[in-house]
C-alpha positions in Angstrom: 54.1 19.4 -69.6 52.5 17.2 -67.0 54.0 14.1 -66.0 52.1 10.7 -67.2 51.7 7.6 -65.3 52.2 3.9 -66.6 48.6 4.3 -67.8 48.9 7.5 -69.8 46.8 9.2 -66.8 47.9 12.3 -64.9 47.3 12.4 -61.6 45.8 15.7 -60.3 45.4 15.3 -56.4 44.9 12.2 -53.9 44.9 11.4 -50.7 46.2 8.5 -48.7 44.9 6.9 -45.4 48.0 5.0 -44.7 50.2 8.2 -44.6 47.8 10.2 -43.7 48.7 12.4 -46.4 47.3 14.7 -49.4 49.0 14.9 -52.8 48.4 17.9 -55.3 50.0 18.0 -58.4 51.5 21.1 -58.5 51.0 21.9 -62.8 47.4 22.2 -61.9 48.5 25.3 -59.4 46.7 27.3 -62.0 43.4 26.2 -61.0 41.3 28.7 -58.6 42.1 28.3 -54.6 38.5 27.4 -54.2 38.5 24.2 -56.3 42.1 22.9 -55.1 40.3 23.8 -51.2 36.7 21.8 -52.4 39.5 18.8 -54.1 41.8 19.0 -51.0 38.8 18.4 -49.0 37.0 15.7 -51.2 39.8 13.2 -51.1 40.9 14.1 -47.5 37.3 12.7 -46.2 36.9 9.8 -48.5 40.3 8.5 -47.3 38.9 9.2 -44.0 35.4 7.5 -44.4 36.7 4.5 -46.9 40.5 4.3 -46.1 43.2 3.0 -48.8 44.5 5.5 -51.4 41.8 7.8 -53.6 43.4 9.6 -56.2 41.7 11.8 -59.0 43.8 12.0 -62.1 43.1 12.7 -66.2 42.9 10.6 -68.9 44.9 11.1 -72.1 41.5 12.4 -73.5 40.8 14.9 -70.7 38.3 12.5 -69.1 38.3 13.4 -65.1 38.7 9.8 -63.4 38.3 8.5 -59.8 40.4 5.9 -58.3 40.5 3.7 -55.0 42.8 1.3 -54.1 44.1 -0.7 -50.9 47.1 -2.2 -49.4 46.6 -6.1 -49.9 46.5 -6.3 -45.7 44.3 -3.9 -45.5 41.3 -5.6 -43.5 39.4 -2.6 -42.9 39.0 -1.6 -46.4 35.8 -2.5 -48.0 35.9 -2.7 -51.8 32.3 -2.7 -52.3 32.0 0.7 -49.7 35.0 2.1 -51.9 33.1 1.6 -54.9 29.5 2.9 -54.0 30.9 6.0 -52.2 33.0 6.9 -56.1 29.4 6.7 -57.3 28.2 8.8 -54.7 31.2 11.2 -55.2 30.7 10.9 -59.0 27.5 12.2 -59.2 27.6 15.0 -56.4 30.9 16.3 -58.0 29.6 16.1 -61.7 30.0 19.8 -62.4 33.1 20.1 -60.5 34.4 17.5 -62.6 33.3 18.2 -65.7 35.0 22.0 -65.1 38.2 20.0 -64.5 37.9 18.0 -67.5 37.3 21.3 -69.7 40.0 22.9 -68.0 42.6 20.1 -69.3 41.3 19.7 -72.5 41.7 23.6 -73.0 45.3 25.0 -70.9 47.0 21.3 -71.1 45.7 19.7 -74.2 45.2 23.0 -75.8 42.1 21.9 -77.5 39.7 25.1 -79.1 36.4 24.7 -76.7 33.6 26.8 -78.9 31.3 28.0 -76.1 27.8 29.3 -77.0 
């Protein structure tokens, strides 16, 4: 079972430009090596472009959500930035994140997908 945040979410990967680090969750190892590379990747360079802490976790319903966030004394962080470029990413990334969302619902939620 995968382990819940405060909020009910699950985090699935992040990255963080304060520790220069990148987090994968490790009950998603069952994904293919080519969408952990493309997520590994995505959160590294947003981190890099936008700084703070992007993470990409579920909600409760399966729902595939983005999240930025920055150390109060973070000067260099730009909220606004932050925001536009998790549009950006949003849209770009839609079937990408849509195929994570369906992959929850179905080996984590165990929900019956009919698929014509």
């Amino acid at each position: 079972m995968c382990k819940k945040e405060e909020t009910g979410r699950v985090v699935l990967c992040g990255a963080s430009a304060y520790e220069m680090k990148y987090y994968f969750n490790e009950d998603f190892n069952g994904l293919p090596d080519s969408v952990k590379e493309e997520l590994h990747i995505l959160c590294v360079l947003f981190t890099e472009e936008v700084g703070g802490v992007f993470t990409i976790a579920f909600e409760e319903d399966g729902n595939v959500v983005l999240t930025t966030d920055a150390d109060d004394d973070d000067i260099y962080y730009d909220e606004i930035s932050s925001g536009l470029m998790v549009s950006q990413v949003r849209s770009k990334r839609q079937e990408l994140f849509e195929s994570l969302s369906l992959y929850y619902r179905v080996f984590v939620l165990h929900e019956q997908c009919d698929i014509d």
